[in-house]
C-alpha positions as CSV (number, residue, x, y, z in Angstrom):
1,X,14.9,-5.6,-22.8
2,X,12.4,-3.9,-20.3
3,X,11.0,-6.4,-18.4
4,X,6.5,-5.9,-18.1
5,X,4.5,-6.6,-15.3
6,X,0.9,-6.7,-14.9
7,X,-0.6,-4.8,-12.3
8,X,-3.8,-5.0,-10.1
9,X,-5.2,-3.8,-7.3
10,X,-6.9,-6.0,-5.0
11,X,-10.0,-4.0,-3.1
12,X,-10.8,-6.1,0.2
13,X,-12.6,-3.7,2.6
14,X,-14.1,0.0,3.0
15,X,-14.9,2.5,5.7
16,X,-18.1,3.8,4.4
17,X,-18.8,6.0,7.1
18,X,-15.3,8.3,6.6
19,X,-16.1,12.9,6.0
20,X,-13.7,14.6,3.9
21,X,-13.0,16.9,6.7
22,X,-10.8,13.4,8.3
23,X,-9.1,12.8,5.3
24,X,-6.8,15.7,4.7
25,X,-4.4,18.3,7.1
26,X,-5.7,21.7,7.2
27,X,-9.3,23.1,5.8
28,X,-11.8,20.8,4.1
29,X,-12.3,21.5,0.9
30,X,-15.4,20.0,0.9
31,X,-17.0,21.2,3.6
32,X,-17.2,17.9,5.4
33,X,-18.8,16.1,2.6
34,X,-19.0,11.6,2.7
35,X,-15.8,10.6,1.6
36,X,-15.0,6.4,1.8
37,X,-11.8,4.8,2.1
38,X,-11.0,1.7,0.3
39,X,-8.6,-0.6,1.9
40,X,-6.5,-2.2,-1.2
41,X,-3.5,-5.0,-1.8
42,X,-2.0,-5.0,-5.1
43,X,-0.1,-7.9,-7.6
44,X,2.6,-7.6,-9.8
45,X,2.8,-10.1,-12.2
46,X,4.8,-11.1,-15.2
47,X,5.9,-15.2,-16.2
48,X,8.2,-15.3,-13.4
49,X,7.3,-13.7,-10.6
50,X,4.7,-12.7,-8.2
51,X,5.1,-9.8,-6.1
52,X,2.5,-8.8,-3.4
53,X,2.4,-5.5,-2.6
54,X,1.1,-5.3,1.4
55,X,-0.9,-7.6,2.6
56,X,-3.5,-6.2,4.3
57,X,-5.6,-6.7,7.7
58,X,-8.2,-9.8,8.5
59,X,-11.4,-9.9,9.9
60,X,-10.4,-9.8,13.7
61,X,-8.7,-6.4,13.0
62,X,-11.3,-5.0,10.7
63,X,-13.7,-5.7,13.8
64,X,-11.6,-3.9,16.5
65,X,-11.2,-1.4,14.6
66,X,-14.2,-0.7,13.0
67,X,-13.9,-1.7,9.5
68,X,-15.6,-3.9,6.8
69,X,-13.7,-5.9,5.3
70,X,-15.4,-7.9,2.0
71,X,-12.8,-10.7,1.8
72,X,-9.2,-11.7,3.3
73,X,-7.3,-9.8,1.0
74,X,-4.8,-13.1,0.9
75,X,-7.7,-15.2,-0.4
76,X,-8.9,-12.9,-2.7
77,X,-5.9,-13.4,-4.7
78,X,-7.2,-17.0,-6.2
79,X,-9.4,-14.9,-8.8
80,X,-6.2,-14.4,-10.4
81,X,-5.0,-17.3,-9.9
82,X,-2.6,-16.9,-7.3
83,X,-2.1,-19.1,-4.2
84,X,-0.5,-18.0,-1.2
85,X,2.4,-20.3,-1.6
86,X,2.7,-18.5,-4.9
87,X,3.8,-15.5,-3.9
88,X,7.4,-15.0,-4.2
89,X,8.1,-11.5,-2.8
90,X,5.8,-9.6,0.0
91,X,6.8,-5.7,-0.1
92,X,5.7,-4.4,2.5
93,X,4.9,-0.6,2.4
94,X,4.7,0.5,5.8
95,X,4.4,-1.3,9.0
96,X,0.8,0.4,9.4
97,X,-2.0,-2.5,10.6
98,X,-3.8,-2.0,6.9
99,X,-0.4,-2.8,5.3
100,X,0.6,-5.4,7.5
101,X,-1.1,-7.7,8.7
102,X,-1.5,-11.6,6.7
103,X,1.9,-12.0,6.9
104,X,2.3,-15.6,8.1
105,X,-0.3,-17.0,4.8
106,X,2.4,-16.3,2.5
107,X,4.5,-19.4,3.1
108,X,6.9,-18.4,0.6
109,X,7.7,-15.2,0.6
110,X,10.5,-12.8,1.4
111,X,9.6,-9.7,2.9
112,X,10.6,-6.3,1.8
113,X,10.9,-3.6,4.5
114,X,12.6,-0.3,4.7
115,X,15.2,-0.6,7.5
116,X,13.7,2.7,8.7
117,X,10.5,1.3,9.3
118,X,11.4,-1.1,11.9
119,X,14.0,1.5,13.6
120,X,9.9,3.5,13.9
121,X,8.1,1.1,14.5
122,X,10.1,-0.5,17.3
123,X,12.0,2.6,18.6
124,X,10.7,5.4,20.9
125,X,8.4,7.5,19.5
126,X,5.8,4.4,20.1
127,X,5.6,5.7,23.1
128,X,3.5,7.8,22.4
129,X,-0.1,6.5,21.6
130,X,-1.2,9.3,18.8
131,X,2.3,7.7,16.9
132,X,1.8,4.2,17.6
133,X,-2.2,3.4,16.6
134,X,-2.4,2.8,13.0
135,X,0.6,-0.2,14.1
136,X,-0.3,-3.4,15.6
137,X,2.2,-4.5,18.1
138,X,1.8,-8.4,16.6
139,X,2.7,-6.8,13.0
140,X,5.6,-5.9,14.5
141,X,6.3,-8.4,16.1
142,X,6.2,-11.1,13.3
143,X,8.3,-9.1,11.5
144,X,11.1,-9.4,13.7
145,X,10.6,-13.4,13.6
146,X,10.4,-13.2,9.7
147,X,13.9,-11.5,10.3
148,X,15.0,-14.2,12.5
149,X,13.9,-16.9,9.7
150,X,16.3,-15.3,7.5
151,X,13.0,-14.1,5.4
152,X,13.2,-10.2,4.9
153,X,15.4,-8.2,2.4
154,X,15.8,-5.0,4.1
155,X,16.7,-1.5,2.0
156,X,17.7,1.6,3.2
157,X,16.0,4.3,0.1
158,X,15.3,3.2,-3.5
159,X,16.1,0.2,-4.7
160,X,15.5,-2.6,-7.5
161,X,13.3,-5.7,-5.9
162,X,13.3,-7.5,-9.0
163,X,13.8,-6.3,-13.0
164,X,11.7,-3.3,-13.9
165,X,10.2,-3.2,-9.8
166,X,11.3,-0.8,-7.3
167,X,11.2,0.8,-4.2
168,X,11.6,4.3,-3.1
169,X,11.4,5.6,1.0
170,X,9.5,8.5,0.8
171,X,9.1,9.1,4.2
172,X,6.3,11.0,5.9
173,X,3.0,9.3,6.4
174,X,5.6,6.6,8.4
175,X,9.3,7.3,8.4
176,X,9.6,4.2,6.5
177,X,7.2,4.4,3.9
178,X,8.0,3.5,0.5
179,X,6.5,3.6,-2.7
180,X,6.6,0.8,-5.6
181,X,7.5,1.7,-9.6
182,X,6.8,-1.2,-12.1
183,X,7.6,-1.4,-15.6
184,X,4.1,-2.3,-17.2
185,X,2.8,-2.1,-21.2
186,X,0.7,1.3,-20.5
187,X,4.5,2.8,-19.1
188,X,6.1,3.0,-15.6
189,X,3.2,3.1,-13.2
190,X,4.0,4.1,-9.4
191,X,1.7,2.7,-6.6
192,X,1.5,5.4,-4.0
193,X,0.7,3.2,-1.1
194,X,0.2,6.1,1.1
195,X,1.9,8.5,0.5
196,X,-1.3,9.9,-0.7
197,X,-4.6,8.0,0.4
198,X,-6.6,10.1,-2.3
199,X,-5.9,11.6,-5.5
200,X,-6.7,15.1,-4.0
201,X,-4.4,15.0,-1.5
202,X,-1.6,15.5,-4.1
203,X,-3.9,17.8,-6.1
204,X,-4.6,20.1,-2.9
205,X,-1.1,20.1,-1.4
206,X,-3.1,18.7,1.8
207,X,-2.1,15.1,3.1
208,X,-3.8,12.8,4.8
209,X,-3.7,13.5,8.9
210,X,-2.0,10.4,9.8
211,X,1.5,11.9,9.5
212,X,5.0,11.0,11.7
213,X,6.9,14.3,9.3
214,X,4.6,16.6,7.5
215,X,6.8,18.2,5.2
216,X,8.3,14.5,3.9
217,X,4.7,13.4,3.3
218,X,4.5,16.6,1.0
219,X,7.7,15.7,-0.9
220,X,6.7,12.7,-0.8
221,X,3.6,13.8,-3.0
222,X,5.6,15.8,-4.8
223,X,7.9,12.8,-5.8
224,X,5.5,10.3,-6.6
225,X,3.9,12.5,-9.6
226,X,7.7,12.5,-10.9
227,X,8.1,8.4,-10.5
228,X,4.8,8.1,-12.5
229,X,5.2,7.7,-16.4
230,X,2.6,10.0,-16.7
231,X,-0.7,11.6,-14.8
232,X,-3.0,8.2,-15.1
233,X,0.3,6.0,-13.8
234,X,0.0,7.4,-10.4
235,X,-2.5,5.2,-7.8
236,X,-2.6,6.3,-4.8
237,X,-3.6,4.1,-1.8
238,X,-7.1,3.9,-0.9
239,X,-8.9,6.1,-3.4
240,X,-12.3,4.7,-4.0
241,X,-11.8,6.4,-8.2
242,X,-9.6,3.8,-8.6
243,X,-12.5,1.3,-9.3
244,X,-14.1,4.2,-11.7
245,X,-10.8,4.5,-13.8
246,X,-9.3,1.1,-14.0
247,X,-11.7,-2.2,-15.3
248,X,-12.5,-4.9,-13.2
249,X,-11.3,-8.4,-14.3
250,X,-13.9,-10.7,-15.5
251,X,-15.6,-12.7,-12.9
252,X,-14.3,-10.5,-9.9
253,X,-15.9,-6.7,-9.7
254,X,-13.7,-5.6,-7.0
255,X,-9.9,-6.5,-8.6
256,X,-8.9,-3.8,-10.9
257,X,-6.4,-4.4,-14.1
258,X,-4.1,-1.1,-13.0
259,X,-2.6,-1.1,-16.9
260,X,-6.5,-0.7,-18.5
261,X,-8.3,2.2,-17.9
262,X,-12.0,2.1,-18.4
């Protein structure tokens, strides 16, 4: 029996102020027309576990660096009903300061982390600084003690988290990045984390500039249409359509239900 998750991702904060022209690698298609980023966590679900996908950043960061952020992305979980001691698994996408910060509210948790990731994010290309600003040494940091507290599951390429969830390093945006399948009742839908930040990214061929290996970050996009049960599975990591396709739950307008489009 396929186990079924539900799915939802958690908006917490935007940059309003992003142009097109800063969101892909090469020509603008848009000729430097406003184009937002949403900063997103998501939850997988199902009668046994609860699986956080990233955690997200907290007001101090989103202040340094020049974000808004609506809500601790942690906190916004208790419209579904989730406290942070509730959360049984934390996968953690990349090691990027968007992805990765919140990591000591979730009591609980085991940590998921490509073992390529830390080997980037602690190894010698951060020093250089174009490499190592979307990272946040204390990230970092706390994610070697989680390893010294015996609290991360590392993986070296795909692999099974839990029935019906898994992982799959598609390396590019960060040499550790991985992207997240889950069994669900509308098929096998593939969060993107960033591999692609919008859905024209994949559409164009043109990723997002942030990239440690350009041509992985294209494969990458090239995979993650494959690991997608079909077109309207794929959600890609901070694509503001996601709030037009999916429906809000009740009572919260910025949590989307990932298994019912509008």
């Amino acid at each position: 029996m396929v186990e079924e998750y539900e799915v939802y991702a958690v908006q917490y904060g935007t940059l309003a102020e992003r142009r097109s022209a800063e969101n892909y690698l090469g020509p603008d298609p848009h000729d430097n027309a406003p184009m937002p980023l949403h900063y997103y966590v998501w939850l997988i679900r199902n009668a046994d576990r609860v699986i956080l996908v990233d955690t997200g950043f907290n007001a101090d960061r989103a202040a340094r660096r020049g974000r808004r952020i609506d809500r601790n992305p942690i906190e916004a979980l208790a419209a579904l009903d989730v406290a942070p001691e509730d959360v049984d698994t934390a996968i953690i996408t990349h090691l990027h300061y968007d992805h990765a910060g919140n990591m000591d509210l979730l009591p609980n948790a085991r940590f998921v982390l490509q073992e390529a990731e830390m080997g980037f994010a602690t190894g010698r290309h951060m020093r250089h600084a174009l490499i190592r600003h979307p990272f946040e040494l204390a990230d970092v940091q706390l994610m070697v003690a989680l390893n010294y507290a015996e609290r991360v599951e590392w993986v070296n390429g795909d692999a099974e988290i839990a029935p019906g969830v898994c992982v799959h390093h598609l390396p590019g945006h960060s040499l550790g990045l991985q992207a997240v399948t889950v069994e669900t009742r509308a098929g096998r839908l593939c969060l993107a984390s960033d591999v692609a930040h919008f859905y024209d990214n994949i559409a164009r061929g043109q990723p997002f500039p942030i990239t440690a290996h350009v041509t992985g970050q294209l494969d990458g996009q090239e995979a993650v249409k494959r690991l997608a049960g079909r077109p309207e599975l794929l959600i890609p990591g901070h694509d503001p359509k996601v709030n037009e396709l999916f429906r809000p739950i009740p009572g919260d307008a910025l949590i989307f239900d990932l298994t019912r489009p509008r």
